[in-house]
C-alpha positions in Angstrom: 46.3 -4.3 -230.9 45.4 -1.4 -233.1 42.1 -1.3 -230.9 44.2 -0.8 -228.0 46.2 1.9 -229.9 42.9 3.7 -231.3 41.3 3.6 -227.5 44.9 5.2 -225.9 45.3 7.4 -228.6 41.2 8.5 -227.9 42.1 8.7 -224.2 45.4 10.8 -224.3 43.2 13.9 -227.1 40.2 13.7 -224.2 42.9 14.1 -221.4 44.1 16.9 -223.3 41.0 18.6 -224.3 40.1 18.5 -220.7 42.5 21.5 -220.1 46.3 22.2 -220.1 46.7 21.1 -216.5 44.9 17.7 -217.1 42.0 18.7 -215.0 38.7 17.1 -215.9 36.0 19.4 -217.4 33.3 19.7 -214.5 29.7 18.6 -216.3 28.2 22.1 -214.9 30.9 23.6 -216.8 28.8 24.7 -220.3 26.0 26.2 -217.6 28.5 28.2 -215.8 29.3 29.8 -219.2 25.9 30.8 -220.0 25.3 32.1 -216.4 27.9 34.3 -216.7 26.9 35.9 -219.7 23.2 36.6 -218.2 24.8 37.7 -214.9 27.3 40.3 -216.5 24.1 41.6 -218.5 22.2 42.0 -215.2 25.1 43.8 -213.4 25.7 46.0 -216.1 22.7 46.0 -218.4 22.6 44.6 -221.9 26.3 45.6 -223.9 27.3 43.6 -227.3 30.4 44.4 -226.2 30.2 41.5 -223.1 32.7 38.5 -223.8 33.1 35.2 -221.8 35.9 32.8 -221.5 35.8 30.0 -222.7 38.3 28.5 -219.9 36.0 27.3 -216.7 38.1 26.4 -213.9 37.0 24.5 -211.2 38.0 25.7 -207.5 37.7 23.8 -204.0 34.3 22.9 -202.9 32.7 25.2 -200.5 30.6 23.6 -197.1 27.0 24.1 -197.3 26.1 26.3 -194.3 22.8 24.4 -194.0 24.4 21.3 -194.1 28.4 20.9 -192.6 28.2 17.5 -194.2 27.6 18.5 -197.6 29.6 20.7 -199.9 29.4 22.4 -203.1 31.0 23.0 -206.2 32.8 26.5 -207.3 33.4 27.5 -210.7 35.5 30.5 -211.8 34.7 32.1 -215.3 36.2 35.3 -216.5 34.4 38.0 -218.5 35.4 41.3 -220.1 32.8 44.4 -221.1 34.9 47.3 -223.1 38.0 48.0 -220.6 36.7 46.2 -217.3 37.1 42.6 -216.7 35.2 40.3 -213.8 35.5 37.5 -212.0 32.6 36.0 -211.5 32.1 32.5 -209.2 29.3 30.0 -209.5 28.1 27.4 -206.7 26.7 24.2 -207.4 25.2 21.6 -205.6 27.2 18.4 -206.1 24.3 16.1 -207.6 25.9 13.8 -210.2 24.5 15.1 -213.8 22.5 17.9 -212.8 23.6 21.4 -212.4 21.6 23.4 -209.4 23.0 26.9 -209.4 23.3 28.0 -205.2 24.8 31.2 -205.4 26.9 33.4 -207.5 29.0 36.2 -206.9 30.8 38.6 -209.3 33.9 41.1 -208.7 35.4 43.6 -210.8 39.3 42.9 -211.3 40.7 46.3 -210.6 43.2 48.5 -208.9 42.3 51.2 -207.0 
Protein backbone atom coordinates (compact mmCIF):
# COMPACT_ATOMS: atom_id res chain seq x y z
CA UNK A 1 0.00 0.00 0.00
CA UNK A 2 2.38 2.76 0.85
CA UNK A 3 4.10 1.74 -2.60
CA UNK A 4 0.98 2.44 -4.24
CA UNK A 5 0.68 5.78 -2.31
CA UNK A 6 4.58 6.81 -3.05
CA UNK A 7 3.95 5.89 -7.02
CA UNK A 8 0.46 8.22 -7.07
CA UNK A 9 1.83 10.72 -5.09
CA UNK A 10 5.22 10.59 -7.78
CA UNK A 11 2.62 10.58 -10.63
CA UNK A 12 0.24 13.46 -9.51
CA UNK A 13 4.12 16.21 -8.81
CA UNK A 14 5.15 14.85 -12.58
CA UNK A 15 1.54 15.70 -13.92
CA UNK A 16 1.95 18.89 -12.33
CA UNK A 17 5.40 19.81 -13.28
CA UNK A 18 4.33 19.05 -16.77
CA UNK A 19 2.62 22.49 -16.81
CA UNK A 20 -0.46 24.22 -15.24
CA UNK A 21 -2.80 22.90 -17.91
CA UNK A 22 -1.62 19.23 -17.47
CA UNK A 23 -0.10 19.11 -20.81
CA UNK A 24 2.90 16.82 -21.23
CA UNK A 25 6.34 18.43 -21.66
CA UNK A 26 7.27 17.70 -25.50
CA UNK A 27 11.02 15.84 -25.38
CA UNK A 28 12.20 18.61 -28.01
CA UNK A 29 11.18 21.04 -25.44
CA UNK A 30 14.91 21.85 -23.68
CA UNK A 31 16.17 22.20 -27.60
CA UNK A 32 13.55 24.67 -28.48
CA UNK A 33 14.86 26.74 -25.58
CA UNK A 34 18.30 26.84 -26.64
CA UNK A 35 17.28 27.49 -30.32
CA UNK A 36 15.66 30.44 -29.33
CA UNK A 37 18.32 31.97 -27.57
CA UNK A 38 20.79 31.46 -30.68
CA UNK A 39 17.97 32.62 -33.04
CA UNK A 40 17.16 35.93 -31.15
CA UNK A 41 21.14 36.57 -31.20
CA UNK A 42 21.18 36.04 -34.97
CA UNK A 43 18.13 38.36 -35.62
CA UNK A 44 19.37 40.90 -33.55
CA UNK A 45 23.05 40.36 -32.98
CA UNK A 46 24.62 39.33 -29.59
CA UNK A 47 22.67 41.55 -26.45
CA UNK A 48 23.18 40.24 -22.69
CA UNK A 49 20.12 41.77 -22.34
CA UNK A 50 18.19 38.62 -24.44
CA UNK A 51 15.95 36.49 -21.99
CA UNK A 52 13.96 33.22 -22.76
CA UNK A 53 11.01 31.70 -21.20
CA UNK A 54 11.13 29.04 -19.57
CA UNK A 55 7.34 27.99 -20.52
CA UNK A 56 7.51 25.93 -24.13
CA UNK A 57 4.18 25.31 -25.34
CA UNK A 58 3.40 22.95 -27.70
CA UNK A 59 0.87 23.93 -30.70
CA UNK A 60 -0.91 21.70 -33.44
CA UNK A 61 1.23 19.78 -35.76
CA UNK A 62 1.81 21.30 -39.04
CA UNK A 63 1.56 18.81 -42.51
CA UNK A 64 4.75 18.34 -44.16
CA UNK A 65 4.43 19.90 -47.63
CA UNK A 66 6.73 17.10 -48.95
CA UNK A 67 4.88 14.61 -47.43
CA UNK A 68 0.72 15.16 -46.81
CA UNK A 69 1.01 12.02 -44.72
CA UNK A 70 3.37 13.21 -42.34
CA UNK A 71 3.31 16.07 -39.95
CA UNK A 72 5.41 17.98 -37.67
CA UNK A 73 5.65 19.32 -34.35
CA UNK A 74 5.33 23.30 -33.37
CA UNK A 75 6.70 24.73 -30.46
CA UNK A 76 6.03 28.29 -29.18
CA UNK A 77 8.82 30.04 -26.95
CA UNK A 78 8.68 33.57 -25.89
CA UNK A 79 11.72 35.92 -25.65
CA UNK A 80 12.26 39.52 -24.56
CA UNK A 81 15.52 41.84 -25.65
CA UNK A 82 15.36 45.39 -23.63
CA UNK A 83 11.56 46.65 -24.43
CA UNK A 84 10.69 44.23 -27.52
CA UNK A 85 9.37 40.82 -26.99
CA UNK A 86 9.12 37.84 -29.87
CA UNK A 87 7.45 35.07 -30.64
CA UNK A 88 9.35 32.71 -32.05
CA UNK A 89 8.04 29.04 -33.52
CA UNK A 90 10.05 25.88 -33.92
CA UNK A 91 9.18 22.76 -36.26
CA UNK A 92 10.16 19.39 -35.64
CA UNK A 93 9.96 16.30 -37.28
CA UNK A 94 8.01 13.89 -35.22
CA UNK A 95 10.71 11.02 -34.71
CA UNK A 96 10.31 9.58 -31.20
CA UNK A 97 13.43 10.78 -29.07
CA UNK A 98 15.20 12.81 -31.44
CA UNK A 99 14.75 16.46 -32.06
CA UNK A 100 15.32 17.47 -36.09
CA UNK A 101 14.75 21.21 -36.21
CA UNK A 102 12.59 21.89 -39.89
CA UNK A 103 12.00 25.42 -39.80
CA UNK A 104 11.73 28.27 -37.51
CA UNK A 105 10.20 31.48 -37.73
CA UNK A 106 10.27 34.52 -35.37
CA UNK A 107 7.88 37.70 -35.02
CA UNK A 108 8.07 40.66 -33.13
CA UNK A 109 4.89 41.15 -30.74
CA UNK A 110 4.05 44.68 -31.44
CA UNK A 111 1.47 47.32 -32.26
CA UNK A 112 1.80 49.42 -34.93
Amino acid sequence: MKKLLACTFSCALSVHAAGAQGAPVHHCAAAAAGQAQRLLSFHLGPDQRIEIAQEVKVLAPIRNPANRKQQFDVLEVWGNVYKGQYRMHFIYAQMQGDCVLMGQEILEHASL
